[in-house]
Every structure is written in C-alpha cells, then in structure tokens.
N, C-alpha and C positions, 0 to 999 in steps of 0.2 A: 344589601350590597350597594355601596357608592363606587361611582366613577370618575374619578378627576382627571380633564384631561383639556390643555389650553382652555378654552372659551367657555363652555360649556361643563355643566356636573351633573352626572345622571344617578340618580336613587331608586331602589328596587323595594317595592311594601309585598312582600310573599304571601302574608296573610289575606290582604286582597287585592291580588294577579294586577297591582299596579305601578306605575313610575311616574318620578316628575324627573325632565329634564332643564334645569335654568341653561338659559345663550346669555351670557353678561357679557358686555366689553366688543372689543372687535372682532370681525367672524374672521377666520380663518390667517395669515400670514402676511396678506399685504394686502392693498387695496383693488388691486388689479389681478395679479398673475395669479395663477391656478398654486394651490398647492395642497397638502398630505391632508389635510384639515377633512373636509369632506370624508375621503376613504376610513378616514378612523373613526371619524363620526359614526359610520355605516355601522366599520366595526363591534365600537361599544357599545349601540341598538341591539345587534345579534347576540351580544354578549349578555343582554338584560334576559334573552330567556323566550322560550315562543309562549309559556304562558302568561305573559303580560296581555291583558285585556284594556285595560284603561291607561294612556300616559297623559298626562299633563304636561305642556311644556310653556315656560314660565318665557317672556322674553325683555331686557333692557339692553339695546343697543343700537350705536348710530350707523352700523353695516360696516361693508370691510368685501372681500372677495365676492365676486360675483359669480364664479361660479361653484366657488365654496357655498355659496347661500344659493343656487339654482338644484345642487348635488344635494344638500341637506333639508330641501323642500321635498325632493324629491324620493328621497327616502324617508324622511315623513309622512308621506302623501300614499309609498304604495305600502307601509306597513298596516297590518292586520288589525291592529287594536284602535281602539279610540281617540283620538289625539283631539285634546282640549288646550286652544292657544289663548294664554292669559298675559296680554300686556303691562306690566307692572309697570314702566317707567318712559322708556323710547323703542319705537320698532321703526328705524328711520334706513332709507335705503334698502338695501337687500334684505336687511332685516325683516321688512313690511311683507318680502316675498315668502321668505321662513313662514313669516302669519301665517298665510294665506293656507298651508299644509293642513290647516285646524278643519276637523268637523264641526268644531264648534268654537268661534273666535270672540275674547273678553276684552275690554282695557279697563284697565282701572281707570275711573273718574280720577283726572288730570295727569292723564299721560296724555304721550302725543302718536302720532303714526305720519311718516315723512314718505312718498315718493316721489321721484326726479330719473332723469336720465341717467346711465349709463357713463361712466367718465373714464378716458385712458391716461395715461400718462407718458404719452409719446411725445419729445419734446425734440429731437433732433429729425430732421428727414426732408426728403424734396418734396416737388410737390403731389408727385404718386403716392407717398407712403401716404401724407394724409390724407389723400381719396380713398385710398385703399383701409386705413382705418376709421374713415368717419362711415364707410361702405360695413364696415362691422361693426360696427357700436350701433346702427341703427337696425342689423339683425338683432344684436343682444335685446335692444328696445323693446323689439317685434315679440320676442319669445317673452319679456315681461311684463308688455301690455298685454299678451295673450293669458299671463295668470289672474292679473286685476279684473280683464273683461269675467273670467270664468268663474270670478267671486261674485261679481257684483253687476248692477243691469246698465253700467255704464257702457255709452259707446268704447269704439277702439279708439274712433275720432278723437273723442273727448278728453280721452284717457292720456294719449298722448300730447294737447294742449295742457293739462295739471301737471305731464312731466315736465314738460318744456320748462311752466314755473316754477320747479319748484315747491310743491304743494304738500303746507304743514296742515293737519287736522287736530283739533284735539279730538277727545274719545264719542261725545256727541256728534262733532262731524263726519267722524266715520261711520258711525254708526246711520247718521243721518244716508251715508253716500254707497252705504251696503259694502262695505268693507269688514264689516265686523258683526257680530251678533247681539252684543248684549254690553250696557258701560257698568259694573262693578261698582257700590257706591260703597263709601263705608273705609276704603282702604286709603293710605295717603302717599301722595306723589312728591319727593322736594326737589326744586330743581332750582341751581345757581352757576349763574358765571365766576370763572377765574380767567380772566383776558380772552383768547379765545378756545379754552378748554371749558368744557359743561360737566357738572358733578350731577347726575340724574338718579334722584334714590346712590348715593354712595358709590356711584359706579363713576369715572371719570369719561367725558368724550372728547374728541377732538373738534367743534365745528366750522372750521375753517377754511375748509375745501366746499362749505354750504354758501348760495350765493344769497339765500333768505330766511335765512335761522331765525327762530322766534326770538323775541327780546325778552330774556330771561333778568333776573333781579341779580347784579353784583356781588360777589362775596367781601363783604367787608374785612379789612385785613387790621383791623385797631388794635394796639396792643393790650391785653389784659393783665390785672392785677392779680396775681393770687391770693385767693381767702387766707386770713389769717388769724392764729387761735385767738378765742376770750375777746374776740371784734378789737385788739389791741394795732398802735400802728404799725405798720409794717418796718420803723426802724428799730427794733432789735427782737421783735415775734418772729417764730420760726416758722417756715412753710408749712404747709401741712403735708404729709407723705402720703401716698394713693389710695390707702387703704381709708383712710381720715378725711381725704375729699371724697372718695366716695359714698361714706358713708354721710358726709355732710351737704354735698353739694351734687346728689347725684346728677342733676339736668347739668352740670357746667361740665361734670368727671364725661357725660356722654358725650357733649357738645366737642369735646377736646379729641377723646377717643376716635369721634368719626372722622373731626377734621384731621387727627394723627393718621388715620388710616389712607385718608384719601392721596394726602399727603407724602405718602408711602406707595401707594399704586402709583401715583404720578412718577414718583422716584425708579420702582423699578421700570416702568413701562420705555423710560426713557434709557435705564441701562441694557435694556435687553433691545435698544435699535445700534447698538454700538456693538455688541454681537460679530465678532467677524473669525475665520479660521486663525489663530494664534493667541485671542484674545481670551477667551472662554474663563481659563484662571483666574485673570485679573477682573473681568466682570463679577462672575463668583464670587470672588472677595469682596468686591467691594458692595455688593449684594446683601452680606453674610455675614460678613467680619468686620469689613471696618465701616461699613456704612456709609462709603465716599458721594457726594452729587454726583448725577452723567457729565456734568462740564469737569470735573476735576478725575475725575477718570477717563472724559476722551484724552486730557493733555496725556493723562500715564500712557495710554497707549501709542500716542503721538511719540512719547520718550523712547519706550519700548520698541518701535518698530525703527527708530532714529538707532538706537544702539543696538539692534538685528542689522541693518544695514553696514552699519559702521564695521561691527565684527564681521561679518562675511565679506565686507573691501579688507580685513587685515587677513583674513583667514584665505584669501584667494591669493593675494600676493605674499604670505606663507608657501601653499601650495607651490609657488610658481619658484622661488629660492629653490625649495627643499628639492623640489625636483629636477632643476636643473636647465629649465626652459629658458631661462637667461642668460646662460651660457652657450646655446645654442646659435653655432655659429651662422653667418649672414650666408643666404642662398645665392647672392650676386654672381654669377658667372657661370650658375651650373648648366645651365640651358645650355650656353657654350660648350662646356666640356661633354657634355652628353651629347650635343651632335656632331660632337668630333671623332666619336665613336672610340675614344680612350677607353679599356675598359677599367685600371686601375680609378678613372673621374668617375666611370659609369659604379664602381661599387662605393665609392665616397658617397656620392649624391644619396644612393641606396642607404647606406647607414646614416645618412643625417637626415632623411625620411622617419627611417623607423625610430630613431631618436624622440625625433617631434612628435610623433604618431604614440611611442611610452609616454611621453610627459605628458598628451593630453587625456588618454586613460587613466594614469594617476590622479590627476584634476579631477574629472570627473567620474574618481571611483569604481575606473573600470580594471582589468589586469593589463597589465604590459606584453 
C-alpha cells in the first residue's frame, strides 16, 4: 500500500508489519499559517494499519509550517510502533522538530540538521500587534526548546542562544550535541546552489529567509555539447536520440535527467503559488499541456482576470439598458409632493420606488 499525499509518501511492507514514510520538500502549506496538512497527515498514519510495528521515516527538508511540524511530531511521537528517523539530506527548521519524534534518530554522513527561531510574517501593524506577536513567537520558542531539551542534555539556556544564531550542524555535530543517535556512513548527500534556492539530494529548497546558510558549491550553468555518432563533428552528425545516449553516455543521460527533473520541480513549485480561485484551469494547463514558465503564465492570468473585469463592466451596463434603470425618472421633488399629502404624487413616488427596487433585483438576479 503507497500513499501520496503533498509532502510526504507513505509505503506499507505487510510481510513485516512495516512502513517507511519520506517528508521531501516543504512541510505543510505555507510557512506560517496552520493548515489541512497535519490532519491528513494523521489520517494516512491510521490508514497504514494498527499492525504496523516498525516505521521508518526518511526526512529532506528546510521546514515550512509550524505547527504542521509540531502536529506531525506529535503524531509521531504518540503512535505505537517504532519510529526510526533517517536524515538523508536537510532536517532544517521544523523539520529538525519532525526528528526529534524518532526512537532512534540517523543522518546520513553529509547531511546537515538546522535550528533557529520561530518567524512570522506579520509585516503591517502598530505597535501592539508586534508585542503582541513577538509575545507569541516566543511561546512557539518555548514549546520548541522544550523538544530539543527533551532529546538532548543540552540546557534550555543554551538551546535557545544556538537558536538565536541560527545553528547549522552537520551529522557529526549533532551527533556530537545529542541530537541524534548514530551518523550513517556509506550513503551520499549532493548538495548545490542555484542563486538562492538549494538542490539537497534532488530535492529543491528555498534558503533565503535563512540568515546563515551554509556555503554550499554553485551549480554551474555552461552549456553543453551533445555527443555525437562515430566522434564525427558536430557539423553535419546527427544527435544522438535518448535511447543512444543512454546507452552510450549513461553518467551524462543521468546528469541531464536529474538536472531536467529539478528543473521541473522548480517549475511547478512556482505554478502552484499562482494558484488562486479562477485560475486552477490555466495553471493546469500550463502544468500539463503546454508547459508554460510561472512568469508567462502569471502575465495569462493577469490577461484573464483584465478580460473577467472588462466583461462584467460591459455585462453590468447591459444589465442596466435591458432593464430599464436608465430610464428611470429623476426623484427631484418628490419629498415635496409627498409632504404635500397629494395622494395622486403620493402613488407616483410609490411606483417609481418599486420601479427601482425591480431593476435592482434584476441586476442582481433576484425576482421583481
């Protein structure tokens, strides 16, 4: 039984009552705000089965919700079975707190494990709101210095000075700082920059909102030649087709393959933040079918919501013709005739009320 579901994949071995769950990528929906992420999380746990005895769960990520990653520790932490946490690449931020869920916690030699403070993104307010939320970020602190202390013999004091900085480990130093159980050797970690997004093991991150990111090795963008048949030169030798560089140049067919992939995860990651009620279609598409950039699909949207506007200003002042609201004679003097106690004025004014009163039901769809 597999599960795929946002962030994370959960797999079921029935033959011996176990699972592995990988967390790749960002935890939950946004960096801050609470969302479904967690609850379904739960979900797919309960769905593996109570006789799971052993899970493994695999983790590469630079964090994302916080209380998506306090809610998924936590259901971690009170399930039954054995939970073995294997860091294959980054457990940075809330991710590190996911670890912490482990009976027994791994990194692979050259991975890293990040924590730091708690971050909002409250950018507008006086000066209450930001006492009032720096008065809550330093609960959130409290409740995550309370996980690290309960891993490891480090003070609370302390704990909270390494968040302050910012504090990157690699797998020795956690392991040094009782963070972790045991560093993995044998396995391999790749990690490169592309400006400020990080490729960790194939996974892409953002680290940008980090104020002290390790100084990872550049990805070089050179252009490359294609192989070509009988070592002949490339002015009139034909390319080689995939199945031919594969078979001839498998290191370079990989090298291509991963950077096309990544290349790809960057792509959608970026259409699925332009995501908004109306757009869904056109993202879709261009997801799918035509393989459009996120810049060339925000302009479509841009277009799209420009020509939604435009037709509903023609479609309103339609509305307003057909129905006759235009015609609608001027109210000037009715106050007058109304307290003049005319009652021939007093049933005019009456029908040019309910007049107004039909054409604006029409408009908005109501009955007359």
């Amino acid at each position: 039984m597999t599960i795929n579901n946002n962030f994370w994949t959960m797999t079921t071995n029935k033959a011996k009552d176990s699972a592995e769950i990988s967390i790749y990528g960002t935890i939950g929906t946004s960096w801050w705000e609470e969302s479904v992420s967690a609850a379904q999380f739960a979900r797919d746990l309960r769905a593996l089965g109570s006789d799971v005895k052993d899970i493994t769960v695999r983790i590469n990520s630079a964090g994302g919700s916080v209380f998506d990653g306090l809610a998924i520790r936590s259901t971690l932490k009170s399930h039954a079975a054995n939970v073995h946490v294997i860091v294959d690449g980054l457990a940075a931020s809330i991710a590190s707190i996911i670890a912490m869920a482990g009976d027994k916690i791994t990194m692979a030699a050259g991975s890293m494990m990040m924590i730091h403070n708690p971050m909002s993104s409250i950018q507008m307010g006086d000066a209450s709101d930001f006492r009032e939320a720096a008065d809550f970020l330093d609960k959130v602190r409290d409740s995550l210095v309370s996980v690290y202390a309960s891993r490891t013999n480090i003070s609370e004091k302390d704990l909270i000075v390494m968040m302050d900085a910012e504090t990157w480990m690699s797998a020795e130093e956690a392991l040094d700082q009782g963070f972790i159980d045991e560093v993995e050797a044998g396995s391999t970690v790749t990690a490169m920059m592309q400006g400020t997004v990080a490729m960790v093991n194939g996974v892409s991150m953002n680290f940008e909102r980090f104020i002290n990111p390790p100084q990872l090795p550049q990805a070089k963008s050179e252009p490359r030649l294609w192989p070509v048949l009988n070592n002949q030169s490339p002015g009139g030798a034909s390319p080689l087709n995939l199945e031919e560089l594969k078979a001839q140049h498998p290191a370079l067919y990989t090298e291509i393959a991963k950077t096309g992939a990544a290349e790809e995860r960057l792509r959608i990651q970026a259409l699925d933040k332009l995501a908004a009620p109306g757009t869904a279609d056109l993202v879709a598409k261009a997801k799918y079918e035509t393989f459009e950039t996120a810049a060339n699909t925000a302009l479509a949207i841009i277009e799209l919501q420009n020509q939604r506007r435009q037709r509903a200003g023609q479609e309103r002042n339609e509305d307003a013709d057909s129905s006759g609201v235009n015609k609608v004679e001027s109210a000037q003097g009715d106050e007058e005739d109304l307290n003049s106690g005319n009652d021939d004025s007093k049933k005019q004014i009456e029908a040019k009320g309910s007049k107004i009163a039909g054409v604006i039901n029409k408009i908005r769809g109501g009955v007359k």
